[in-house]
C-alpha positions as CSV (number, residue, x, y, z in Angstrom):
1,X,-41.9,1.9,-38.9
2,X,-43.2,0.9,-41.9
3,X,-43.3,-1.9,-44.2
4,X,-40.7,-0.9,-46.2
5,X,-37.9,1.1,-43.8
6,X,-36.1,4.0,-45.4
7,X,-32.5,3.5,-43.6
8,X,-29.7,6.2,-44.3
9,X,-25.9,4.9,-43.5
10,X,-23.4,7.2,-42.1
11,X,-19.8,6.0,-43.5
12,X,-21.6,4.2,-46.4
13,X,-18.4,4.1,-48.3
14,X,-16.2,2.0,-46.3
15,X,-16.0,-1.6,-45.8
16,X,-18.8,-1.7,-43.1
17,X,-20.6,0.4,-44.7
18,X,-21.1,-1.5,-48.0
19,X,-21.5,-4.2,-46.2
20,X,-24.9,-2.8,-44.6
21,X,-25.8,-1.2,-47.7
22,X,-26.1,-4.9,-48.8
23,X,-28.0,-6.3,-45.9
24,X,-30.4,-3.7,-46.2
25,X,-31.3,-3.8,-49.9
26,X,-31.6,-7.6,-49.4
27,X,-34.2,-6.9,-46.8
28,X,-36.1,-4.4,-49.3
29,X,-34.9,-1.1,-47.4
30,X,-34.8,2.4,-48.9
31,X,-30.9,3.7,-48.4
32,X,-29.7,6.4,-48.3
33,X,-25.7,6.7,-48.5
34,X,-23.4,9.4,-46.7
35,X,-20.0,9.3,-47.1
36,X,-16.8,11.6,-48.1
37,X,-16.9,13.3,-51.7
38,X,-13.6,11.5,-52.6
39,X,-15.0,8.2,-51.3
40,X,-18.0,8.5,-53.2
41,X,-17.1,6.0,-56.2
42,X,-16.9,3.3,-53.9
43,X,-20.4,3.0,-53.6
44,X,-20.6,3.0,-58.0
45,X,-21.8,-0.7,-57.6
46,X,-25.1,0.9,-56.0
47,X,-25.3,4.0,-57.8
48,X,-28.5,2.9,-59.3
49,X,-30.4,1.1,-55.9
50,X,-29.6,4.1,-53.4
51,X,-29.2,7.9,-52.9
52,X,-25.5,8.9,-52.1
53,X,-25.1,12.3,-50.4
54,X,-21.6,13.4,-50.4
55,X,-20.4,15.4,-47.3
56,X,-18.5,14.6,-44.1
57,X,-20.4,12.5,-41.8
58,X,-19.7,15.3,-38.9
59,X,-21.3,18.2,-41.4
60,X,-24.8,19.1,-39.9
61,X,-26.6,19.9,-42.6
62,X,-25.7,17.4,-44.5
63,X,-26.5,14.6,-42.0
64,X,-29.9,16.7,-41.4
65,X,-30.8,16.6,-45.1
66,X,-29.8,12.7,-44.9
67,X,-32.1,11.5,-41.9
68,X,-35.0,12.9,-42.9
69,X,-37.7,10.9,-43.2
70,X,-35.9,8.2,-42.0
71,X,-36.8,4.8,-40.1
72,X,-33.4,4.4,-39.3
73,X,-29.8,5.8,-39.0
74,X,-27.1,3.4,-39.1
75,X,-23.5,5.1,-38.0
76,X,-20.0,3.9,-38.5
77,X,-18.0,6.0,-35.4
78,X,-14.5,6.5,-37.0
79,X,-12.5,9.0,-34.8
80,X,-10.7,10.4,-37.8
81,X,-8.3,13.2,-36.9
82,X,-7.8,15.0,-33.8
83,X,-11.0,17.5,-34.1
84,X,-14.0,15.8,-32.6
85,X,-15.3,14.2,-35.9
86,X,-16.8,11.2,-34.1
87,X,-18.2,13.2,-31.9
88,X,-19.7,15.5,-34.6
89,X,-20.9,12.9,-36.1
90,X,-23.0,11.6,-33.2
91,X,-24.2,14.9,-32.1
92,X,-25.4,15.8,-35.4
93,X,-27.4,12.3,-35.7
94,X,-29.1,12.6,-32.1
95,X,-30.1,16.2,-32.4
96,X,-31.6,15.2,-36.5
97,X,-32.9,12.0,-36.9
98,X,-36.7,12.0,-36.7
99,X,-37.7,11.3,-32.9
100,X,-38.6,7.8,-33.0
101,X,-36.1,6.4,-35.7
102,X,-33.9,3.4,-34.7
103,X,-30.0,4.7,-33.7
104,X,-27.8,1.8,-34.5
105,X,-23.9,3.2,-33.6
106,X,-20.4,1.0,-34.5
107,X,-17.6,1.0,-32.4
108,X,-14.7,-1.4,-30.5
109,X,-15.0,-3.5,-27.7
110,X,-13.1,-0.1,-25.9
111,X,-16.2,1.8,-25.4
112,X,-17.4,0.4,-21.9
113,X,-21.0,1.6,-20.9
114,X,-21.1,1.0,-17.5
115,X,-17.4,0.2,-16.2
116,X,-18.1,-3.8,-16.2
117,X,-16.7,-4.8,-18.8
118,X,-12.9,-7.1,-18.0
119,X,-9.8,-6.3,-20.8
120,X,-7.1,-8.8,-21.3
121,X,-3.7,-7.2,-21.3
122,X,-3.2,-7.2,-24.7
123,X,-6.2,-4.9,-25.4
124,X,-5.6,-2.4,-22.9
125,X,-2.3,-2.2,-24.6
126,X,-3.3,-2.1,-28.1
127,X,-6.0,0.8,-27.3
128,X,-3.2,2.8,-25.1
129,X,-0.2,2.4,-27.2
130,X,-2.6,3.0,-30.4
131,X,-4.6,5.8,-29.0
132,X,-1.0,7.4,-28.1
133,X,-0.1,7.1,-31.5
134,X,-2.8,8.0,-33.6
135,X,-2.5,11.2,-31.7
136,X,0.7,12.1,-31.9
137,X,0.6,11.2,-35.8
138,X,-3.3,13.5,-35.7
139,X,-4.7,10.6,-37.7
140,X,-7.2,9.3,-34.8
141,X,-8.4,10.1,-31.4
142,X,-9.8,7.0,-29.7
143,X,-11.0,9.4,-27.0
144,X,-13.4,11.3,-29.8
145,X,-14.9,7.4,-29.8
146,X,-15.1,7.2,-26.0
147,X,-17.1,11.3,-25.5
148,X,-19.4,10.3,-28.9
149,X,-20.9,6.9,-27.2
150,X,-20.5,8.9,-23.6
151,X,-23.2,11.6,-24.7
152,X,-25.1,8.5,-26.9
153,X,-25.4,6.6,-24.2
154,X,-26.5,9.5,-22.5
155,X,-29.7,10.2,-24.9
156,X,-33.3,9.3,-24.2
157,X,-33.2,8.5,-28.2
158,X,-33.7,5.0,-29.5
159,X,-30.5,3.8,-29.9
160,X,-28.1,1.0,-29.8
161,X,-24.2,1.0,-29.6
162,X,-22.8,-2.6,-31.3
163,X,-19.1,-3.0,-30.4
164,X,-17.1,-5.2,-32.0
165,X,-14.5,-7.7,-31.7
166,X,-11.7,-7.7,-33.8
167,X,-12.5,-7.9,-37.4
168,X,-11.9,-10.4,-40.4
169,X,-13.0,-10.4,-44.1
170,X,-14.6,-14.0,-45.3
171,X,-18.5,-15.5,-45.8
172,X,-21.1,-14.9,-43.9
173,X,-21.2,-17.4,-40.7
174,X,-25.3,-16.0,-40.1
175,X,-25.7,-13.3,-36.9
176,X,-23.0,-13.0,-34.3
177,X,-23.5,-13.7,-30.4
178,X,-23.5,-11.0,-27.8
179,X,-22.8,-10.3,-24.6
180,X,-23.5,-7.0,-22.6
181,X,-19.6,-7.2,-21.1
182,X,-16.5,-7.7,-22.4
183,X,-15.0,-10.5,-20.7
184,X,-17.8,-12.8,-20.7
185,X,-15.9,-16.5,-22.1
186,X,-18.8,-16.4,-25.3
187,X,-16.4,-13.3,-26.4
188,X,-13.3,-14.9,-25.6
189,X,-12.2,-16.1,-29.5
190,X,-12.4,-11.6,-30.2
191,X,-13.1,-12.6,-34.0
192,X,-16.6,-11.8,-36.1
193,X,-16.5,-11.5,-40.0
194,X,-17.1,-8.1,-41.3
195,X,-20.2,-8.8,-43.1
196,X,-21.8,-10.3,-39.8
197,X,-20.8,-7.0,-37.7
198,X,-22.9,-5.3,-40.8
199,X,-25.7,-8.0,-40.5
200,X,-25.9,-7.6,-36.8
201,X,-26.2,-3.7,-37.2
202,X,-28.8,-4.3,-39.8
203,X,-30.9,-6.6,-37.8
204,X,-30.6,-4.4,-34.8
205,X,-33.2,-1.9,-36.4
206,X,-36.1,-4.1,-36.2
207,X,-34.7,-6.1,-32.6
208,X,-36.6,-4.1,-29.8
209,X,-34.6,-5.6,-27.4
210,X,-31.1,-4.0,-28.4
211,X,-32.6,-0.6,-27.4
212,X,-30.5,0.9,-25.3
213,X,-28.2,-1.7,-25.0
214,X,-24.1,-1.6,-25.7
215,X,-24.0,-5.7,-27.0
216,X,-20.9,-6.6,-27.7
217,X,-20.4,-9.2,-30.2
218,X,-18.6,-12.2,-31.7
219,X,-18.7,-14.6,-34.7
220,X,-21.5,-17.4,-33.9
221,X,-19.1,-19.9,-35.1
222,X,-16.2,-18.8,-33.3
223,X,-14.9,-21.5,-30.8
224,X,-15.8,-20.0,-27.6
225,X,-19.3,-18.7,-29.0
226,X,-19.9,-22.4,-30.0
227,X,-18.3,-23.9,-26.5
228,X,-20.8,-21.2,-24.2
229,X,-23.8,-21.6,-25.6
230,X,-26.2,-18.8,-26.8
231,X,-25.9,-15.3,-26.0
232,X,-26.9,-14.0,-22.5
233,X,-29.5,-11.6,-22.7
């Protein structure tokens, strides 16, 4: 990488997406933007700091035309629908990002890499009465989420998988904890601010020792993040 990182955002548009698009012009990066056509005047506040290139985020060419070049990809996995699109979306970023760029991938604490991870009640609920229902209604397929990170997880590309706890808008509290399993007490309070899941993504490009990882993360000022100490590695 160079001094000056050229990053492209997948999702740029929504609310984790601007919020990178922050971090990384505060850090100096190049960005480039990729988002739905109708979405695209959400991003007017940067129209003149970044290149926006409007497509789906699960449309080949256009994530191929968006990578190149690029340090780093940055992708927000929304399952929209009921026709792969987070899966698209994945596959067409492994397959054309430049070899050794930085693969930094969003998702919920749901995704499980390795089986390990422990679910309270309540969230194995809320992901099978949700997942039930965001099918039935053809708005969302959790299990698109679930087959992306399967075949990321199953790359020999740089990448990392951030999965986040529940999400809440307010100040920056600085970067968020992590654990590699759910279920670990640090993760216990399930609450990071939006702009710190953005930060963490953002700082995850230049952190050599979130490759490969899944960390799943937490508010640093959340009670049990405070009560545990720092972050396992």
């Amino acid at each position: 990488m160079g001094d000056r990182l050229k990053v492209c955002i997948v999702g740029a548009s929504g609310k984790l997406g601007r919020y990178m698009v922050e971090h990384a012009l505060a850090r100096g990066y190049e960005v480039v933007g990729v988002c739905r056509p109708k979405s695209v005047d959400k991003l007017a506040g940067f129209a003149d700091r970044i290149t926006v290139l409007p497509g789906a985020t699960n449309d080949r060419s256009v994530i191929a035309e968006a990578v190149a070049g690029c340090d780093g990809v940055l992708t927000v996995l929304v399952p929209w629908g009921v026709h792969g699109y987070a899966t698209g979306t994945a596959q067409a970023v492994l397959d054309h990002a430049p070899p050794d760029a930085r693969l930094i991938f969003s998702c919920g604490w749901h995704i499980t890499r390795d089986g390990a991870d422990v679910y309270s009640r309540r969230l194995r609920a809320e992901v099978a009465v949700g997942g039930r229902l965001g099918r039935w209604l053809r708005l969302v397929d959790i299990d698109d989420q679930v087959e992306a990170c399967r075949r990321i997880f199953a790359s020999d590309r740089r990448w990392t998988v951030v999965r986040g706890s529940d999400l809440e808008e307010g100040d920056s509290q600085g970067l968020p904890v992590w654990s590699r399993h759910v279920g670990d007490p640090i993760l216990a309070s399930n609450r990071t601010h939006r702009t710190d899941f953005a930060l963490f993504m953002v700082e995850a490009l230049t952190d050599t020792s979130l490759v490969r990882e899944a960390p799943a993360i937490v508010g640093c000022r959340t009670p049990s993040a405070l009560a545990h100490g720092p972050t396992p590695r």
